[in-house]
C-alpha positions in Angstrom: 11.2 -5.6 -37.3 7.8 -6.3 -38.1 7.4 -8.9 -35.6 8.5 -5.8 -33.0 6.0 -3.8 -34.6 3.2 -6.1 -34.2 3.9 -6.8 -30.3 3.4 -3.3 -29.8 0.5 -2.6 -31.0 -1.0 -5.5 -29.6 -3.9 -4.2 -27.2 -2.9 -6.2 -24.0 0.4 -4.0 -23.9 -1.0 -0.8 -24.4 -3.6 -1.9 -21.4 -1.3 -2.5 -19.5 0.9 0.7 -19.8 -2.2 2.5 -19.0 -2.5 0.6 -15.7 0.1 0.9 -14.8 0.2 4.7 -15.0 -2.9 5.1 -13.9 -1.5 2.6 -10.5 1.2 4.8 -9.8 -1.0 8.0 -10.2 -3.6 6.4 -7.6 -1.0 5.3 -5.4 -0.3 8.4 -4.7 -3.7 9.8 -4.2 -3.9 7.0 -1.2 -0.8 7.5 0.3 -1.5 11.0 0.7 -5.1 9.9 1.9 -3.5 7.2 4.3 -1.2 10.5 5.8 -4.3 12.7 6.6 -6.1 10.3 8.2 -2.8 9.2 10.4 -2.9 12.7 10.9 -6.4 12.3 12.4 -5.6 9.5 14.7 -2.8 11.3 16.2 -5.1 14.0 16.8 -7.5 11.6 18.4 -4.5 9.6 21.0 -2.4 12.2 21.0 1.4 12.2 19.7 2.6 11.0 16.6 0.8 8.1 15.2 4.3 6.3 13.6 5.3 3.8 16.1 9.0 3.1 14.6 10.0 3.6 17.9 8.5 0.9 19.7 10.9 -1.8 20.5 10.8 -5.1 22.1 12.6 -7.4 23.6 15.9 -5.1 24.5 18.9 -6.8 25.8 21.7 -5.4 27.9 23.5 -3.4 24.7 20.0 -1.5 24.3 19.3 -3.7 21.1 16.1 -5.0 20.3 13.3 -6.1 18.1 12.0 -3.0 16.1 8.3 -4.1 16.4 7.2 -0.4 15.8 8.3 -0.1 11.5 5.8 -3.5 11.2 2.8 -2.3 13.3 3.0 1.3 11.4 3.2 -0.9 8.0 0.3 -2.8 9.2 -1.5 0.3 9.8 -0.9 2.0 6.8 -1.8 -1.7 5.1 -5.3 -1.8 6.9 -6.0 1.9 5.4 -5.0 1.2 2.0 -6.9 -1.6 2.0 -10.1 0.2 3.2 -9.5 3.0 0.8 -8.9 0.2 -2.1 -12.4 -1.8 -1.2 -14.6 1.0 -0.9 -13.8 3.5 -3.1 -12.8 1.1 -6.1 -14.0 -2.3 -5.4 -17.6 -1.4 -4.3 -18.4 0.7 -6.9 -16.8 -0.9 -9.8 -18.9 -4.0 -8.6 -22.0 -2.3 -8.6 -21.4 -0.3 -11.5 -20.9 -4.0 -13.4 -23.6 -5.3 -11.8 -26.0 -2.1 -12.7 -25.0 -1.5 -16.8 -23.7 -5.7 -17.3 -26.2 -7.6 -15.7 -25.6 -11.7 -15.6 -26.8 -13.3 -18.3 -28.1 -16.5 -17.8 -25.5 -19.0 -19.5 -26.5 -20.9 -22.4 -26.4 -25.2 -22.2 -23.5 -26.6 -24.0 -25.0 -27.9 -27.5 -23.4 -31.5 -26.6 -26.0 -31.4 -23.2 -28.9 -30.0 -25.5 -28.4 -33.1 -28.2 -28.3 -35.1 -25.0 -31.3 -34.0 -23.8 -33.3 -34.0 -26.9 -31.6 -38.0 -27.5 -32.8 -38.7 -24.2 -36.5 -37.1 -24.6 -36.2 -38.7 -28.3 -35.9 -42.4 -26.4 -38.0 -41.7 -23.6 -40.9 -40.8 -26.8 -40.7 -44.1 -28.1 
């Protein structure tokens, strides 16, 4: 029992739970997001912007490839991914950048006893 006790309380866990909510709460902020501005581009061309109807390649029976549920899922994909970059990505980037600069990294203290071998020979 302890053993159970210590893996939940370990801080990864708990991380992640929070992440995980928090994912599920945001993707629904975007899909919602990615619905208006569908709205907007059926506005803009007219009709609905879901293309599940578009088919390809029918044969005599009327059957065919249902191109349309993969161009809508591209669609939807392209927005999400817009949303994603700019309004978490960007930020979050220069928000690091901004408060946690780069610090320069230090030289490995086998390279500096290296070097100070090497300017220790090159003395003599």
């Amino acid at each position: 029992m302890d053993g159970f006790k210590k893996f939940l309380l370990r801080g990864n866990l708990v991380d992640m739970a929070v992440a995980f909510i928090m994912a599920a709460s945001f993707a629904a902020v975007v899909k919602t997001f990615t619905d208006v501005l569908m709205g907007f581009v059926s506005r803009i061309f007219g009709g609905n912007p879901n293309f599940d109807s578009v088919v390809i390649w029918k044969n005599d029976d009327g059957v065919g490839i249902p191109i349309g549920t993969f161009i809508t899922a591209v669609i939807a994909f392209v927005i999400l991914a817009a949303i994603v970059y700019f309004f978490v990505v960007m930020p979050y980037t220069k928000a690091k950048e901004r408060f946690f600069p780069d610090q320069p990294e230090a030289e490995a203290p086998d390279i500096v006893l290296l070097t100070q071998i090497r300017d220790s020979l090159a003395a003599r």
